[in-house]
N, C-alpha and C positions, 0 to 999 in steps of 0.2 A: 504494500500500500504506500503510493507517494506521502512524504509527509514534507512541507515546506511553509518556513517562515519568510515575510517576504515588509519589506519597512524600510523608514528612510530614517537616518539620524547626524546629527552636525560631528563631521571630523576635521578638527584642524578649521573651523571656521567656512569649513564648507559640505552641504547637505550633501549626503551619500546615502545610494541606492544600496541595500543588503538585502543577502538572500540566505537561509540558515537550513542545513539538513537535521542538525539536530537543536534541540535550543540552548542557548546563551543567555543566561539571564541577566551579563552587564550587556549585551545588545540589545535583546528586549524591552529591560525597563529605560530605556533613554529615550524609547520611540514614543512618538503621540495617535501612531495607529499601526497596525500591524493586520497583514494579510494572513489564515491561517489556511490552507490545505490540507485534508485527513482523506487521501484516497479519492470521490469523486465531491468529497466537502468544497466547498468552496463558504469562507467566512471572514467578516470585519469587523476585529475589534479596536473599540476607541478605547487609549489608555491616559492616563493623567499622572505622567513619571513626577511632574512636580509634588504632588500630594503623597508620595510615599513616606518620605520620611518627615519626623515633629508631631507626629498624631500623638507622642506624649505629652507635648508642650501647648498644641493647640487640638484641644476637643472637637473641630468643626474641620481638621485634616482625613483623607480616606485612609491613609495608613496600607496597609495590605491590601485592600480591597480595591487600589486605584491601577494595580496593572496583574499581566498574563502570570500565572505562576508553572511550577514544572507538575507539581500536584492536577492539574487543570489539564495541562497537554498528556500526561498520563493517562487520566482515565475517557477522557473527549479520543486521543486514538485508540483505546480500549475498546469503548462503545462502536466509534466507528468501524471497527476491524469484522462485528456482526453483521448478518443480515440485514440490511435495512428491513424488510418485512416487519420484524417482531418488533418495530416501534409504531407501526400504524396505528394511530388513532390512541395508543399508550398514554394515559392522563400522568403526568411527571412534576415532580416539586424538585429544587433545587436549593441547598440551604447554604446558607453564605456564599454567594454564587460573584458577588464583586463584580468583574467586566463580564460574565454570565457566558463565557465559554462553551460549558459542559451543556447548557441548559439550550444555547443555540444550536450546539449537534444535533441532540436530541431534539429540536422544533425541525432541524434541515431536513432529517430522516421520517418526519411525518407525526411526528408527538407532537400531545397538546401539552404544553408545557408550562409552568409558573417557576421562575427565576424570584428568588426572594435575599433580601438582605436589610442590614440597621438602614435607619432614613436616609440618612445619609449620603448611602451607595446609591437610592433609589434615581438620582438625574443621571450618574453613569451608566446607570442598568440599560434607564429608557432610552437614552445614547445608543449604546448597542442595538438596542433590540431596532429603532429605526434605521441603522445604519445598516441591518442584515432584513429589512425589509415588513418587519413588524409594528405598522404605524395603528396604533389605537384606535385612530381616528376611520381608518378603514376595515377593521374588525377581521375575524379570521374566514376564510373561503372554506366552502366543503371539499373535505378528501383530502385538504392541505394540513401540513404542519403547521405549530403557530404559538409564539411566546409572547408572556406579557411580566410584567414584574408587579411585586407586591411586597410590602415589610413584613420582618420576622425575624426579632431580635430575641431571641431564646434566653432565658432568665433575667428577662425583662418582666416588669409585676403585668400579670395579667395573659404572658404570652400564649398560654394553652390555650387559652378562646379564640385567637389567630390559628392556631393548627388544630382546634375544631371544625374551624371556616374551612380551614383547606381539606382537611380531610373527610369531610360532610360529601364533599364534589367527586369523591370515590378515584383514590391514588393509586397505580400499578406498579411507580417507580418511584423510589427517593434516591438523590443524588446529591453530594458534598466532595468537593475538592478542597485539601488544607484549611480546614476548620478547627481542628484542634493543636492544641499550643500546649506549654510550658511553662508557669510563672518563675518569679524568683526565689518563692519558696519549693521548688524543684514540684509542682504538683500543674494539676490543668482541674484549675476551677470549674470552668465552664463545659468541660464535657460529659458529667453527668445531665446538666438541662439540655445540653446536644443529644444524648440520646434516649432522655426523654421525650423531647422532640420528634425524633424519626420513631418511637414506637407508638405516638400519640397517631402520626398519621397513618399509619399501617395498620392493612386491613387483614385479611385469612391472606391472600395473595399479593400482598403488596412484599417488593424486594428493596432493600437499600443496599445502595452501591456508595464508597464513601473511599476516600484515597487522601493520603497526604505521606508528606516527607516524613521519615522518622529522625526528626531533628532529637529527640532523646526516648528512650526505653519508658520512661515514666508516663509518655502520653500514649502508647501501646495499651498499657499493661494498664492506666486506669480506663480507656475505652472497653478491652476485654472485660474486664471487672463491672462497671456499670452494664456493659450490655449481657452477662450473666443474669443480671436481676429482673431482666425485662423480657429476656429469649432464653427456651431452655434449651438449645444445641449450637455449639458454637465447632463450626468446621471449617480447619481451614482448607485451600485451595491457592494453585500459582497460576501465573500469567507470565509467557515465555517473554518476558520481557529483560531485557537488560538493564543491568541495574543503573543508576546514575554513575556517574567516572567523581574522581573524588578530586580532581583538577584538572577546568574546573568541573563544576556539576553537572553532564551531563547527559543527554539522552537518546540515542540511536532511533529516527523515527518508525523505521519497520520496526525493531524490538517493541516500540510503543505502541503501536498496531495490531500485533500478533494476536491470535488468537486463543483463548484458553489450552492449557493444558493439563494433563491429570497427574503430571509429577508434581508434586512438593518442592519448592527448596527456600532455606533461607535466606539465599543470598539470590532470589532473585523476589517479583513484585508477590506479597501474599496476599489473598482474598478470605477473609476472616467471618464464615457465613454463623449469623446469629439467629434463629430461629424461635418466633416469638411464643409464648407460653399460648398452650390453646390451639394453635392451628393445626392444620391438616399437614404442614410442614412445609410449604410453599412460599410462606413471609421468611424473608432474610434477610438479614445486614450482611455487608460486606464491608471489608476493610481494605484497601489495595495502602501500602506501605516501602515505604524506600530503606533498603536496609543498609545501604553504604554508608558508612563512617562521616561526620560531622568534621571532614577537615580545612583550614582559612586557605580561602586563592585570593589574592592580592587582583585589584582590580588593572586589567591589561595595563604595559607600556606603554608611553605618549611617543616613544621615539626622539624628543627630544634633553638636553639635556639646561639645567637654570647656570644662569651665569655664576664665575662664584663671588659669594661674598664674604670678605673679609673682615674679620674683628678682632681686638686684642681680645687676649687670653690671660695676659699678667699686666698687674698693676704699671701704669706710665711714672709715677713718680712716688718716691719715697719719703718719709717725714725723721728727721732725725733726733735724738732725744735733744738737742742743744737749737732744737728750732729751724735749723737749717732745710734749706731742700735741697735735694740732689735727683737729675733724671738718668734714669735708662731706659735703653731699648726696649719696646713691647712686643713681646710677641704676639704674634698674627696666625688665624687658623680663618680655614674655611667654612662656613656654618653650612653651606648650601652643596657641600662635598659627598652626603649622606643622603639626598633627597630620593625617594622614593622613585622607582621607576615610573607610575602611574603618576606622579605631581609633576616629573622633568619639564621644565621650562612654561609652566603654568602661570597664569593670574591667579589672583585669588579668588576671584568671581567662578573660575572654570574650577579649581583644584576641590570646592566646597560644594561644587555639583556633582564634583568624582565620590567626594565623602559620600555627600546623600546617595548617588546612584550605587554604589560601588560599595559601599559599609555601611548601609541603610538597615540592617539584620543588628550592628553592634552598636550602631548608636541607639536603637528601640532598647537592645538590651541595656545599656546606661543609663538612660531617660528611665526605664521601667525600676530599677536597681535604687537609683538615686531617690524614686518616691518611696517604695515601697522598703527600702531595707530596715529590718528590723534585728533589735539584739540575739534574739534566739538564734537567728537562723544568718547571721551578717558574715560570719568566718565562712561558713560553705558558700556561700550567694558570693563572695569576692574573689574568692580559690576558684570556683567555678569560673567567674570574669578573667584571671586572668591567666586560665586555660582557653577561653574562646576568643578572649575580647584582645587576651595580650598581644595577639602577633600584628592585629592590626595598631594597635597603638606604636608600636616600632616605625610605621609609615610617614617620615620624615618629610615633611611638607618645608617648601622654599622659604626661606627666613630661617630654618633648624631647629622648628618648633613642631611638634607630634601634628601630622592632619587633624585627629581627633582632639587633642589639646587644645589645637587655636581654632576651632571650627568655633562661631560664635554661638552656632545652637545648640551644642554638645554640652550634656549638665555634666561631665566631669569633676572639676570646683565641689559643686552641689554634694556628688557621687562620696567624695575623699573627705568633705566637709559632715557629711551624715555619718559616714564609718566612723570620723571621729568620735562620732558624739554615743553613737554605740557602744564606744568601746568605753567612752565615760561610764556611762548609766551600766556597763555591766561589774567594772569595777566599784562604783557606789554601790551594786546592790551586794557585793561580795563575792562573785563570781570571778575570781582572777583569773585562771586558768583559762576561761572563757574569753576574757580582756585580751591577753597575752594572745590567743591564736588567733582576734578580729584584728586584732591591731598590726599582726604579722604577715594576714593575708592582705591585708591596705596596700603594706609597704612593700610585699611582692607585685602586686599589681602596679602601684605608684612607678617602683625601676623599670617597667616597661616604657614610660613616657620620655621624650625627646625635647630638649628647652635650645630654645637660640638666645635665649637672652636673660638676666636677673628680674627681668618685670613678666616676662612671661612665665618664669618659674613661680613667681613670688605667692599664687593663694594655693599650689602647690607644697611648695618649702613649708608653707606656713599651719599646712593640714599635718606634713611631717611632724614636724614641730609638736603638734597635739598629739598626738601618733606617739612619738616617742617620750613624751611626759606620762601618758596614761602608764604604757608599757614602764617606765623605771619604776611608777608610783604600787602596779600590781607583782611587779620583780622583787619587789622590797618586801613583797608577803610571805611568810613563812610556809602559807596555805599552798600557796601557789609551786609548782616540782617545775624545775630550769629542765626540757629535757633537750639532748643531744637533735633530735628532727626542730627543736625553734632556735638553736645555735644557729646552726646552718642557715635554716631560713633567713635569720637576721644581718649573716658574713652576706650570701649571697647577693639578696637584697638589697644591702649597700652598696658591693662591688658593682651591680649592674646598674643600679643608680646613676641618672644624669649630673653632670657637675656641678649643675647650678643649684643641686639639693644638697649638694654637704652633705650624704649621708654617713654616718660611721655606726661602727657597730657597739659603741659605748653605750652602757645602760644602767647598771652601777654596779657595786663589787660583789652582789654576789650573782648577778650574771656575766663577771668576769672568773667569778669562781668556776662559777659550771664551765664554763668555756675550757681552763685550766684543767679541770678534773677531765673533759674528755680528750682534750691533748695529751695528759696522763695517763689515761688507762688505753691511749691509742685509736679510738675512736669503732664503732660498732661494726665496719668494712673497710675496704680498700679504698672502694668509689667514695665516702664520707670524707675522710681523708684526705684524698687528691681534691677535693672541692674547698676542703678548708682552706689549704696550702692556696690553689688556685687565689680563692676569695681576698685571703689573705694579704700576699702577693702582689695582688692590683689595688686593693685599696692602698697599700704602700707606696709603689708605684705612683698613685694618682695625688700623694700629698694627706692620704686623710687617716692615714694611722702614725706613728713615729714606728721605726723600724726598729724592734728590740730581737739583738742577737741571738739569746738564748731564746726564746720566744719559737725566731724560724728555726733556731736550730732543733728544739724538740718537736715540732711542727712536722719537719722534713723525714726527721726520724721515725717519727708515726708513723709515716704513708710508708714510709719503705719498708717497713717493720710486717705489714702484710704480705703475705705469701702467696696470695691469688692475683697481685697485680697483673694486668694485661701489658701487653705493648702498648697501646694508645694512651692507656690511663700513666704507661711509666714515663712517653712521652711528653704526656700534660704535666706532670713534676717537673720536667726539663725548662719546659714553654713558661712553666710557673715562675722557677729560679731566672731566668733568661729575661723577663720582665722588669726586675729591679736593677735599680739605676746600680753603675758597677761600684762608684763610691760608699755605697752602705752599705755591699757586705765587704771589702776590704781588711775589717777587721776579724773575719772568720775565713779568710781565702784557705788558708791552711786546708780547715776542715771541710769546706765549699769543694775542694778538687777533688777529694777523698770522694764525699760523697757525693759528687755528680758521674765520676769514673766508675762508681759502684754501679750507678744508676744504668748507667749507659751501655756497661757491659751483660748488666742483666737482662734491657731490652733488646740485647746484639744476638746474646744466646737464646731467650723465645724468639725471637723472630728467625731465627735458624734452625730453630727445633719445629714450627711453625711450618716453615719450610720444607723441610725433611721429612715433616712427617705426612704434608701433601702431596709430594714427591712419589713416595710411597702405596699410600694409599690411589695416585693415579696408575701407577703400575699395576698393582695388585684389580684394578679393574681393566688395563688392556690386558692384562693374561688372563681376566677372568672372559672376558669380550670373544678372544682367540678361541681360545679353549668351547664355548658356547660355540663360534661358528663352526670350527673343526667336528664338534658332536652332530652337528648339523647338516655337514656333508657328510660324514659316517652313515648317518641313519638315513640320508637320502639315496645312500647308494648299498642301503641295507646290509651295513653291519652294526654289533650293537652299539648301544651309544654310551660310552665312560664317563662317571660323575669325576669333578677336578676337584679338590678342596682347594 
């Protein structure tokens, strides 16, 4: 089945024709209409990329709801990939239907259809619908297919009377693309009244068909769980579909086409059939589900590169205790040497539409984060951010300030500004322990950010700052146990920290104590170890610790002191010592040679035994190779065939 995306969007300041075999959702959501093809489909949808992102900030933005998703192209060529027949005259609902896709297929192939969604969405709905030929005003023809829209905001007060209306009108099909989500407290509120929803309107033979991304296991498993309550057989079923690519996200159009199939798998599209209490067995849900891995793709290359900009890095002049002044030289770095492939040689008018178009997923996620965090749940909700949300905050925007940093509609501020105050109110309530790991997921998060300048840093530094007062104030509790995983957390964290945050890993003495106590007992791994040393090393290095001899010297001896080092990890000790400036260790060079010859001859001999023993092992398989084909003429020419060990 053909399947083609067909739109025009501005590159470089000027309009381009694209045409897409499978979809791209940074080319998608930039367009303001897109042609879609599913076989003999032919469809127009109007999309409104401006209104994607801010719908935290402004309640009257479409949010999601304002362009194509992959959720939507999914099961729209699913549907398509059927007989058209078995839609004739099929009365069909469609729930969160946004640009109303699925629910247009479904009207092309001959269904009477109703596209529903919050108010909101409903001028985009009727959009579509006139644009693919559904004008209200001229009513539906006999024999023909035919959509129209209606609201239906599901745990809205009142909504069930809405899906009485609809379902009074006798429904064969339900249908949802990417309607269930995620929150902050890792749960999805709203899909228990979703599937409330589809079993209010399901009759003995009504089926629901329902597909979205599996952005996490939690929205899976509470959909499963709520539609147990409602259906009593849940079966699943696959669809030979190929899965989404994991960079970036995409989807092979025939795979999205294909037809049912009676294998199972989990790693391709699953159909989750829920069968409603009561029936003959005929009513079901369906769940169509994306099982590829939630990995960050950085939104494409502009191709070009920012000019660079230049700023001192060290003070111009000095002040002398006798009043005098004296100058020297400043040194000069390039702030705009790091910019992000996707920002090169941007405006900032264009680079802040790459944010919204291009990381419009992770700023909903910060916007959502920064209202809703709360103390219970503030350490996972930030450890989570800065698993999904960290690689985009690296994305160095021109001036060498985080795209997401200086985006002016990004609550970041907000986001670091609330964790603090979390970590307050759990330390007043006595909760140290709890303090200590909110306040250590902030400042992991936090090192992910990029500053060009001290004013750009500054309600940054400044969240720090509270950050690390909570933390010495809950360190100082006896209640509270220093453990070896918030040592680290706290080196690393700093080391990765931008310069204009002064981070150190200073907290008070007896989170210097622990720290000491696990350089003494050597620390719980190898990998722990080389990360201190690592962490270590470069805060040195960058000015923000004073380099104490014995210190690296028991430091170094740790890491070597394990017996499972790798090659790479003994290399990263090397990378580590190689780091500091050669005047400070100077006065350990003695010991410095010793133990770097140690080092280097131990990664000489793994990497040779490493060697040897692949060596080996490839031999041991061409004689095993030989020996199989020799058996093979043997017994082709009928004598018997000899086992080889």
């Amino acid at each position: 089945m053909q399947f083609l995306l067909q739109f025009e969007r501005w590159e470089d300041g000027e309009l381009v024709k694209k045409e897409l075999t499978e979809p791209s959702r940074w080319d998608v959501h930039s367009a303001d209409e897109v042609a879609v093809t599913l076989g003999d489909l032919r469809l127009r949808i109007i999309q409104q990329p401006h209104q994607l992102a801010g719908a935290g900030v402004n309640p009257d933005k479409l949010g999601v709801a304002a362009a194509l998703w992959d959720g939507a192209l999914v099961l729209a060529g699913y549907l398509a990939a059927q007989p058209a027949y078995k839609y004739l005259g099929m009365r069909c609902v469609e729930l969160g239907a946004g640009v109303g896709l699925v629910g247009l297929a479904l009207a092309a192939m001959g269904a009477r259809v109703t596209i529903t969604d919050v108010a909101k969405v409903l001028p985009l709905m009727q959009a579509n619908l006139e644009a693919n030929g559904y004008n209200p005003a001229r009513g539906p023809r006999e024999g023909a297919g035919w959509a129209e829209a209606d609201e239906l905001e599901w745990g809205k007060p009142g909504w069930m009377q809405g899906v009485a209306r609809l379902a009074d009108q006798g429904v064969d099909l339900v249908v949802a693309a990417d309607c269930c989500y995620i929150d902050q407290d890792g749960k999805s509120p709203s899909t228990p009244a979703f599937v409330e929803t589809c079993a209010g309107l399901c009759g003995p033979s009504t089926r629901c068909l329902v597909s979205f991304e599996r952005r996490a296991p939690e929205v899976r498993a509470c959909l499963i769980e709520e539609a147990k309550k409602r259906f009593k057989r849940v079966k699943q079923r696959s669809t030979a579909r190929a899965s989404l690519r994991a960079a970036p996200r995409r989807l092979t159009a025939a795979a999205a086409a294909a037809p049912p199939t009676a294998t199972a798998s989990q790693q391709r599209n699953n159909c989750l059939l829920f069968v409603r209490p009561g029936s003959p067995g005929q009513s079901a849900m369906s769940s169509l589900d994306d099982q590829a891995p939630t990995v960050f793709v950085a939104p494409p290359p502009t191709g070009l590169r920012s000019a660079p900009l230049l700023v001192p890095s060290a003070p111009v002049s000095y002040d002398a205790c006798t009043g005098d002044a004296w100058r020297a030289a400043a040194t000069y770095v390039d702030i705009n040497a790091d910019v992000a492939d996707c920002f090169g040689g941007l405006e900032p008018a264009e680079w802040h539409q790459v944010c919204f178009l291009g990381l419009g997923d992770n700023i909903s996620a910060l916007e959502a984060a920064a209202t809703t965090l709360s103390p219970p749940t503030a350490a996972r909700t930030l450890r989570r951010l800065a698993a999904e949300v960290g690689p985009a905050c690296q994305l160095v925007a021109p001036g060498g300030t985080s795209g997401l940093a200086a985006l002016p509609a990004c609550q970041l501020p907000e986001l670091f500004q609330r964790a603090a105050a979390c970590t307050s109110e759990l330390a007043a309530a006595g909760s140290h322990a709890a303090a200590i790991d909110t306040a250590l997921a902030a400042l992991q998060l936090l090192a992910h950010l990029r500053f060009g300048s001290p004013a750009a840093a500054q309600p940054y530094a400044a969240a720090a700052r509270a950050l690390k007062t909570v933390l010495e104030a809950a360190a100082r509790s006896l209640a509270a146990a220093i453990s070896e995983h918030q040592v680290l957390s706290l080196v690393s964290a700093c080391a990765r920290a931008d310069r204009h945050l002064w981070l150190t890993p200073w907290v008070c003495h007896r989170w210097t104590a622990a720290t000491e106590a696990c350089i003494t007992a050597g620390w719980s791994s190898g990998e722990a170890a080389v990360q201190f040393l690592e962490s270590w090393c470069a805060l040195v290095a960058r000015g923000r610790l004073h380099f104490a001899p014995a210190k690296f010297q028991a430091a170094a001896e740790a890491a070597v002191g394990h017996e499972d080092l790798t090659p790479a990890q003994l290399g990263r000790l090397l990378a580590a010592e190689a780091a500091l400036p050669a005047h400070l260790t100077s006065t350990v060079n003695a010991w410095l040679a010793g133990w770097m010859a140690g080092v280097s001859n131990r990664r000489a001999a793994l990497v040779r035994s490493q060697a040897k023993a692949a060596a080996t092992t490839a031999v041991r398989a061409r004689r095993a190779a030989a020996h199989a084909a020799a058996a093979a003429v043997e017994v082709a020419q009928g004598a018997p065939a000899l086992a080889f060990a």
